[in-house]
C-alpha positions as CSV (number, residue, x, y, z in Angstrom):
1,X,-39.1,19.5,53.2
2,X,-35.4,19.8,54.3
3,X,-33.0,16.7,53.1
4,X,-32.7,14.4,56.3
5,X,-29.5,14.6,58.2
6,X,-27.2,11.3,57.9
7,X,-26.2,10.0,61.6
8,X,-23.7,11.7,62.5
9,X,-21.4,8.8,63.3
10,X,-21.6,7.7,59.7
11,X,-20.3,11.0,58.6
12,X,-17.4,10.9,60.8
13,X,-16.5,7.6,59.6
14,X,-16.4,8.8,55.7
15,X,-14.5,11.5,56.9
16,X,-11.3,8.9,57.6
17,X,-12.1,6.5,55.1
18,X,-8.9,7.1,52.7
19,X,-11.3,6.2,49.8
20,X,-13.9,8.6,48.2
21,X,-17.6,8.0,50.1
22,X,-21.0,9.6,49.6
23,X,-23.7,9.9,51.3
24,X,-26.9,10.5,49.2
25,X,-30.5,11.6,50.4
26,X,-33.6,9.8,49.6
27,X,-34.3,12.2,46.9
28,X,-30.6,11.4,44.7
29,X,-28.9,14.3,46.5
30,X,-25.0,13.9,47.6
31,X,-25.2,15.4,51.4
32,X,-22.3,14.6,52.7
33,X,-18.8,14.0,50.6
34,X,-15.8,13.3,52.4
35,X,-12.2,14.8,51.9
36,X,-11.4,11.7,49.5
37,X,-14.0,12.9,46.9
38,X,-12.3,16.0,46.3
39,X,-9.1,14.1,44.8
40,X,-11.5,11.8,43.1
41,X,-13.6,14.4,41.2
42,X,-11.7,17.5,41.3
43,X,-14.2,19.7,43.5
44,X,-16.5,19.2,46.6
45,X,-19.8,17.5,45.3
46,X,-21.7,18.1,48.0
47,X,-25.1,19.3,47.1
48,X,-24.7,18.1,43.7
49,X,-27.7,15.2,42.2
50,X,-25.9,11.8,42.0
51,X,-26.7,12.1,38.3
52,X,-24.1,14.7,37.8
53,X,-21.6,12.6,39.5
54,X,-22.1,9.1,38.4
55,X,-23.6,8.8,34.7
56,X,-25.8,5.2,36.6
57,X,-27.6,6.5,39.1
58,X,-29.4,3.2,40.2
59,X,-27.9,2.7,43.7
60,X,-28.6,-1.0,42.9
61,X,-30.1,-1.8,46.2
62,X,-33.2,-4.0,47.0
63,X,-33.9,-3.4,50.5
64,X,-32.6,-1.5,53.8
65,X,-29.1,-3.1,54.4
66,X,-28.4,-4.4,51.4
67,X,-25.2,-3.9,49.4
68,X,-24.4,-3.6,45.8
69,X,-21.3,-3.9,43.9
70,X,-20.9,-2.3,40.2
71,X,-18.9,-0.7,37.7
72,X,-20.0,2.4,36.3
73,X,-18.8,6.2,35.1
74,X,-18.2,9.0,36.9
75,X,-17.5,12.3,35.8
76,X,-14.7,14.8,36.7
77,X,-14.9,18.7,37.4
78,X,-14.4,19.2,33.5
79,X,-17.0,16.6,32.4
80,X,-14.0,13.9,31.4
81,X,-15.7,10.7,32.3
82,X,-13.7,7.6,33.7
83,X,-14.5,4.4,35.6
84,X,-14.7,3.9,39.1
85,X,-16.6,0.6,41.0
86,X,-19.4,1.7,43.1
87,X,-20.4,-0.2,46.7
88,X,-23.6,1.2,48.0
89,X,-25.5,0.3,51.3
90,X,-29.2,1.8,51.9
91,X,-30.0,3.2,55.3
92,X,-33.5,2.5,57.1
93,X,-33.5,6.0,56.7
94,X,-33.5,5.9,53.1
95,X,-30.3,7.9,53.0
96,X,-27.2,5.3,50.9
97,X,-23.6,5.2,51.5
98,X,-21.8,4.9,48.3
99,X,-18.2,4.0,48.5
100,X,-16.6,4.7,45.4
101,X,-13.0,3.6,44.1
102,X,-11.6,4.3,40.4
103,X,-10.7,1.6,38.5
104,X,-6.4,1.2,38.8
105,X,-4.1,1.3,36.7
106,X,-3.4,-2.3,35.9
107,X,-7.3,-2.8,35.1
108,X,-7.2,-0.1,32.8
109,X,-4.0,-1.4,30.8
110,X,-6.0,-4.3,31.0
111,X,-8.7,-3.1,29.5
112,X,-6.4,-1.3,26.3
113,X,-4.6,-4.3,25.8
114,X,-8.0,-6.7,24.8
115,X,-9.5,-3.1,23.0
116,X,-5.7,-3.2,21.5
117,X,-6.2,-7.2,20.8
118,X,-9.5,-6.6,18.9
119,X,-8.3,-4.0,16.7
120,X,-5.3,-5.9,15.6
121,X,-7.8,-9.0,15.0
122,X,-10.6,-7.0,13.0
123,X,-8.4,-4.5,11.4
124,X,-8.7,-4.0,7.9
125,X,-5.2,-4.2,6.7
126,X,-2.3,-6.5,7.2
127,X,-0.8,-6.8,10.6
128,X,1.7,-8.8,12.4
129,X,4.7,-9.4,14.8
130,X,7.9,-10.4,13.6
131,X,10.8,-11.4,15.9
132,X,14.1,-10.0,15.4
133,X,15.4,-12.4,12.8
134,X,11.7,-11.7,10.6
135,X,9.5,-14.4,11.2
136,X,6.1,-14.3,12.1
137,X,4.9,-14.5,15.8
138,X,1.9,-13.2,15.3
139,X,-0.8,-12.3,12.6
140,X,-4.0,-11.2,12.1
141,X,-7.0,-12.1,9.5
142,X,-6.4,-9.0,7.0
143,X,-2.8,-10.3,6.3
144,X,-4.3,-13.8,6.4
145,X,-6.1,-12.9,3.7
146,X,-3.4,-10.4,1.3
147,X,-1.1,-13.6,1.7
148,X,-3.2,-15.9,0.9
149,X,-2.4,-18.5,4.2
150,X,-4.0,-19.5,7.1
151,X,-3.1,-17.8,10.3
152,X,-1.0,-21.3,11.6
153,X,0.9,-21.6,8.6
154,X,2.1,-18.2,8.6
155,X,3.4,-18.6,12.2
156,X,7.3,-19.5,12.3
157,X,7.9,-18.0,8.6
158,X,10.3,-15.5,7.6
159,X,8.7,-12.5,5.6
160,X,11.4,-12.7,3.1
161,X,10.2,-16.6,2.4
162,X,7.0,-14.9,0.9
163,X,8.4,-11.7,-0.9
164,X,8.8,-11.5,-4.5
165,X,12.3,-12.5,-5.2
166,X,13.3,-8.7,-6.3
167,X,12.1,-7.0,-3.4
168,X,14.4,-9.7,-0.6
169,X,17.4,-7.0,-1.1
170,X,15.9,-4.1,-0.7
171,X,13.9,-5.3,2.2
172,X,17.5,-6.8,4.2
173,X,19.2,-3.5,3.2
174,X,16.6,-1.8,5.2
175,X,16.2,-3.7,8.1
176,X,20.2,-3.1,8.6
177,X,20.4,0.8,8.8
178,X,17.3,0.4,11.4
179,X,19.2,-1.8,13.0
180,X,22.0,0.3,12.7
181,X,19.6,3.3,14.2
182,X,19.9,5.5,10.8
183,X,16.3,4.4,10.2
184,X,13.3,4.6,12.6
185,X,11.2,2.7,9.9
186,X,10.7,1.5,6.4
187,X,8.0,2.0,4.3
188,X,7.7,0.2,0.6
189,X,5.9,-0.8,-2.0
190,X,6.8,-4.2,-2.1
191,X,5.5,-7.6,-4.0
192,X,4.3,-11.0,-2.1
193,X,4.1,-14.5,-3.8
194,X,0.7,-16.3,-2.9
195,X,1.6,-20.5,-3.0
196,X,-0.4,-20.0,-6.0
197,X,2.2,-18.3,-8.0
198,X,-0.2,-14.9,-7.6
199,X,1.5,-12.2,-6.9
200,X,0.3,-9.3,-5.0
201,X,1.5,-5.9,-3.9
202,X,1.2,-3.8,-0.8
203,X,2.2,-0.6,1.1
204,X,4.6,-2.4,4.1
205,X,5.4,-0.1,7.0
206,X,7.8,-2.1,9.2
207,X,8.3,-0.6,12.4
208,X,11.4,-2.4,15.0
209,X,10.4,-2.2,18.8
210,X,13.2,-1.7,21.4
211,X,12.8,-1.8,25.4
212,X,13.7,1.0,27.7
213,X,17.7,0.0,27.3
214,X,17.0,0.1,23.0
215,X,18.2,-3.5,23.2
216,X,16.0,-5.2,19.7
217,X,12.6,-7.0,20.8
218,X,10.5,-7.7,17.6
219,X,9.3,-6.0,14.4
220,X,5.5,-4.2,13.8
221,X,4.4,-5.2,10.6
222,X,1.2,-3.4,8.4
223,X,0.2,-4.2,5.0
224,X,-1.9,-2.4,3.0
225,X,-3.2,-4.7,-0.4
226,X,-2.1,-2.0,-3.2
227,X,-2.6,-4.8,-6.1
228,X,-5.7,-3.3,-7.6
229,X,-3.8,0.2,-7.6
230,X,-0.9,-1.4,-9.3
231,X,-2.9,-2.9,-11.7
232,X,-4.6,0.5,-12.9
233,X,-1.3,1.7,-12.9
234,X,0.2,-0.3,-14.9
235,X,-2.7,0.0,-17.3
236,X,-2.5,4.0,-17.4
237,X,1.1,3.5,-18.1
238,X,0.9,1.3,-21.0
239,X,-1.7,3.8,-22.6
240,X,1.1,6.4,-22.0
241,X,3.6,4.3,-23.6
242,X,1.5,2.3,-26.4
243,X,0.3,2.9,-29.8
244,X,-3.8,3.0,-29.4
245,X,-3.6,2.0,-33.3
246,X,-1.5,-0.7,-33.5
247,X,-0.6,-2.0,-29.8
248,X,3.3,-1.1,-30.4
249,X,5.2,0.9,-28.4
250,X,5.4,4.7,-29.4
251,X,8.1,7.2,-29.2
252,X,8.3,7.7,-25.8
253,X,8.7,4.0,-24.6
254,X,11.2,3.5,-27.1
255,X,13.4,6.1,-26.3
256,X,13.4,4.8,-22.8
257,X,14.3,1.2,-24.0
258,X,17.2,2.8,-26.4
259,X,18.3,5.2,-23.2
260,X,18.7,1.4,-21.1
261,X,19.9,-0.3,-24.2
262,X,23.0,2.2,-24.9
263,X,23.6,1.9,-20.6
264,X,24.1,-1.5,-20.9
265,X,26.2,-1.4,-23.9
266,X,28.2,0.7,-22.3
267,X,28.4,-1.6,-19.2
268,X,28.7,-5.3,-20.5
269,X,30.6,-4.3,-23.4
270,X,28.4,-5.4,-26.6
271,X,26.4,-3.4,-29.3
272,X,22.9,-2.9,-30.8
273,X,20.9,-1.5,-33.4
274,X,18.0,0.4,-34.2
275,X,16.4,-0.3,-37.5
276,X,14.1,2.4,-38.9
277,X,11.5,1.6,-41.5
278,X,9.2,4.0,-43.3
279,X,6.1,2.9,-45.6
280,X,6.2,4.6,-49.0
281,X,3.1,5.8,-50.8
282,X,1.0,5.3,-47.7
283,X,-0.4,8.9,-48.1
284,X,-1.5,7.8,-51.4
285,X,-3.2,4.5,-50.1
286,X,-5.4,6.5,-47.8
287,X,-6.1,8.7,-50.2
288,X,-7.4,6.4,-52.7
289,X,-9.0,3.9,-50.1
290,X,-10.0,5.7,-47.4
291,X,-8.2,6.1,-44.0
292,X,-10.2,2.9,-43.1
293,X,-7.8,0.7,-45.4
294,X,-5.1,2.9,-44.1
295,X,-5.5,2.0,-40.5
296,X,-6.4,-1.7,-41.6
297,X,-2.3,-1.8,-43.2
298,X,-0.5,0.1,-40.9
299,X,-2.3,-3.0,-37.6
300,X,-0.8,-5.3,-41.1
301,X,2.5,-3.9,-40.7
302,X,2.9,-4.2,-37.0
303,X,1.8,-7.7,-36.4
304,X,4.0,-8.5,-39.7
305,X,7.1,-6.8,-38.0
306,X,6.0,-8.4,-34.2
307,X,5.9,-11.8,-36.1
308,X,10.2,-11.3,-36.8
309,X,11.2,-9.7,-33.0
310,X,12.7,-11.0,-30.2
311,X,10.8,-11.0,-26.8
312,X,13.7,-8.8,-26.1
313,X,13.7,-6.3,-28.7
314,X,10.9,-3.5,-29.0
315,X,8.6,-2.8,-32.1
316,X,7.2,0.8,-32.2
317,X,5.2,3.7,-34.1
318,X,7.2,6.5,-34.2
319,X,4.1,8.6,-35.8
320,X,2.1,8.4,-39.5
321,X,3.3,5.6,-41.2
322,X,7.3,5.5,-39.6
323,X,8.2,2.5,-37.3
324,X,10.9,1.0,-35.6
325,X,12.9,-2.0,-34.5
326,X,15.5,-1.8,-31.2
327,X,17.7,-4.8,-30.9
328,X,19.4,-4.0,-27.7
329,X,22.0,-6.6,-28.6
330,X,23.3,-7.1,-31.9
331,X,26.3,-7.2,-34.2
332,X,26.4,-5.0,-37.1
333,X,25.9,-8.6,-39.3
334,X,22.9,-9.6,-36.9
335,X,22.0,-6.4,-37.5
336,X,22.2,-6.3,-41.5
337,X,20.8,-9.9,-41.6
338,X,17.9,-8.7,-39.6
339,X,17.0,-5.4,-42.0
340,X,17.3,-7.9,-44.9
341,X,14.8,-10.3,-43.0
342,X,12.5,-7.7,-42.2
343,X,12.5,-6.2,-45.4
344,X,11.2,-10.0,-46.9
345,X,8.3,-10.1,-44.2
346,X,7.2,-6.8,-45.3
347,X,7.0,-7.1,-48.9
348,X,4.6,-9.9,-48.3
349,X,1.9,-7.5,-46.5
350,X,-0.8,-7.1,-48.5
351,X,-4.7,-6.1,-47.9
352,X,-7.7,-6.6,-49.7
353,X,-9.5,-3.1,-50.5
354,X,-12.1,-3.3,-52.5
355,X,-11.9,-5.3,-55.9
356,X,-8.0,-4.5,-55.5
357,X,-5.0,-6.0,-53.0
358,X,-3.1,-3.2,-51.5
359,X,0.3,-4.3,-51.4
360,X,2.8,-2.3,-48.8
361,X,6.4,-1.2,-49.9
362,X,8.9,-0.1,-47.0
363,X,11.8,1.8,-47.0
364,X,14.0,0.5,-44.1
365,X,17.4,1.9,-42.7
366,X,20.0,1.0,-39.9
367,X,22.1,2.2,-37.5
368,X,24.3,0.3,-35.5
369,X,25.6,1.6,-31.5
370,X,28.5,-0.1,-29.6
371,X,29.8,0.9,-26.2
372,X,32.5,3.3,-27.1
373,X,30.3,5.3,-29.4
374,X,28.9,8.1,-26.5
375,X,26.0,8.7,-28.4
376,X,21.8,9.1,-27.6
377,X,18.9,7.7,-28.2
378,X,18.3,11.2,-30.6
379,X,21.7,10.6,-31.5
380,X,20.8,6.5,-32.6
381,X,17.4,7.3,-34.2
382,X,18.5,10.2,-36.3
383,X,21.6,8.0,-38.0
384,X,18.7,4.9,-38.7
385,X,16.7,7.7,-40.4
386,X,19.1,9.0,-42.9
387,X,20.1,5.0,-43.0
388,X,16.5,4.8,-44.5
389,X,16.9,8.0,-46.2
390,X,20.0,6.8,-48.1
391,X,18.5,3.0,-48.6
392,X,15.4,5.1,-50.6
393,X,17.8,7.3,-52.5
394,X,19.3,3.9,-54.0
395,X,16.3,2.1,-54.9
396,X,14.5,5.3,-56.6
């Protein structure tokens, strides 16, 4: 059977109602679309199921003359859905009137800003507003969570109140040239102080807001929790710079701590010294007792050398059975009177091996570095060789 013909007095009314308006059929059929639904849906939709226009197709009526009111999607020319509320009245006919008007502008900021509200709540790093002097106006339960505080106690603190003492600077020094416009943002690695005493690092990307005149409004803050990356880090770094044998440094660390020690002599004026020290006859002890006992007195040796340091100065294993002492500041007497002391502790290493007592001897030389002396760590550890060199020459 043909689709019944809406009266024809409804149809001229659609035609002047400035919103979009339907007429569908009995059978789900849009008959009649007025000029309105053109704008609405990018393209006549006459003859088109109601399905293909609005994704809920329930015309939400009970009985002839009753009128609905809902929310629902509609779909443009290209497919792009977007919401419009739907008012539908049902003819005795069977025919419906849908009136349909998409949802405004406001609504849909609406809308983003509790979608926008609920990801800063649940999302799974650090977030938080700052106002233009740095403290906290707003923060969510990730951040909560890195700082260990409650939300409320956060509120009305300064960020720089809960960074690590060493990253304040570096923080204020940035927040200037953004202020100053030479940075857009700043992003950091940068350490927070739990009121524990726990400190904990994290990736901070601080972004400043300006209205439409760039006049300052607030800072976006997010916080990534780096600690256990820092952590394995740090690890991987001391395997890189220790000893697997003996726990000391090795070469590599040591000739960054004699690279900073001969920078600061040169800046604050006073010297150091590098004392060299070299175990003679070890060959022979490994040979005759196995590399076992060999390993066993060269762990002697360092916690025998550790026992005499400084918390300042660096013990290390500069290969086989050579070590070393850096006093990054030191008089040539402090230094002597150190070598002699060193030399005491030593002598007094022994290990049981057997039905014998391996007793060490060591060889031990220094070299001395002030701040006029232009030299390098090569430069340093080469003179406390042939120190050691010449100190062995004497006593053979």
């Amino acid at each position: 059977m043909p689709e019944p013909e809406p009266p024809t007095h409804d149809v001229c009314a659609l035609t002047d109602l400035p919103v979009a308006a339907l007429v569908v059929s009995a059978a789900g059929t849009v008959v009649v679309a007025n000029p309105a639904c053109a704008g609405v849906f990018g393209r006549d939709v006459t003859g088109t199921p109601l399905g293909e226009v609005l994704s809920d197709v329930a015309l939400r009526t009970h009985k002839g003359g009753d009128v609905a009111a809902w929310r629902t999607e509609a779909r443009s020319r290209d497919g792009v859905p977007f919401l419009v509320d739907a008012t539908a009245r049902l003819c005795a006919d069977g025919t419906a009137v849908v009136v349909l008007r998409p949802v405004g502008e406001a609504l849909v900021l609406e809308e983003s800003q509790r979608h926008l509200h609920a990801a800063f709540e649940t999302a799974p790093i650090g977030m938080a507003f700052f106002d233009t002097e740095g403290r906290y106006i707003r923060a969510n339960h990730a951040l909560s969570e890195l700082l260990g505080r409650p939300v409320p106690e956060l509120l009305g603190l300064r960020d720089s109140d809960l960074t690590h003492e060493d990253d304040r600077q570096a923080d204020i020094d940035a927040a200037w040239r953004i202020l100053r416009g030479e940075l857009d943002t700043w992003v950091v690695e940068k350490r927070f102080v739990r009121p524990d005493g726990e400190v904990v690092w994290a990736i901070a990307n601080m972004t400043f807001l300006r209205d439409e005149e760039r006049r300052p409004l607030a800072w976006l803050g997010q916080f990534q929790d780096i600690t256990g990356r820092k952590a394995l880090e740090a690890q991987l770094r001391g395997l890189a710079e220790e000893d697997p044998l003996t726990g000391l440094a090795n070469r590599r660390r040591i000739d960054a701590a004699l690279r900073e020690a001969l920078n600061l002599s040169v800046r604050h004026g006073h010297g150091g010294a590098l004392v060299y020290v070299d175990l003679d006859g070890f060959k022979a002890i490994n040979d005759r007792y196995g590399h076992d006992a060999g390993d066993a007195l060269l762990r002697a040796t360092a916690l025998a050398m550790r026992s005499r340091c400084r918390v300042t100065d660096t013990v290390a294993r500069m290969g086989g059975d050579e070590f070393a002492v850096l006093l990054p500041i030191a008089t040539p007497t402090q230094a002597r009177t150190f070598q002699a002391t060193l030399q005491a502790v030593l002598d007094e290493v022994s290990l049981p091996a057997g039905d014998a007592t391996v007793r060490l001897r060591a060889t031990l030389g220094t070299s001395w570095f002030g701040p006029d002396d232009a030299l390098t760590p090569a430069d340093v550890i080469a003179a406390a060789d042939r120190a050691m060199y010449a100190a062995r020459a004497t006593t053979a």
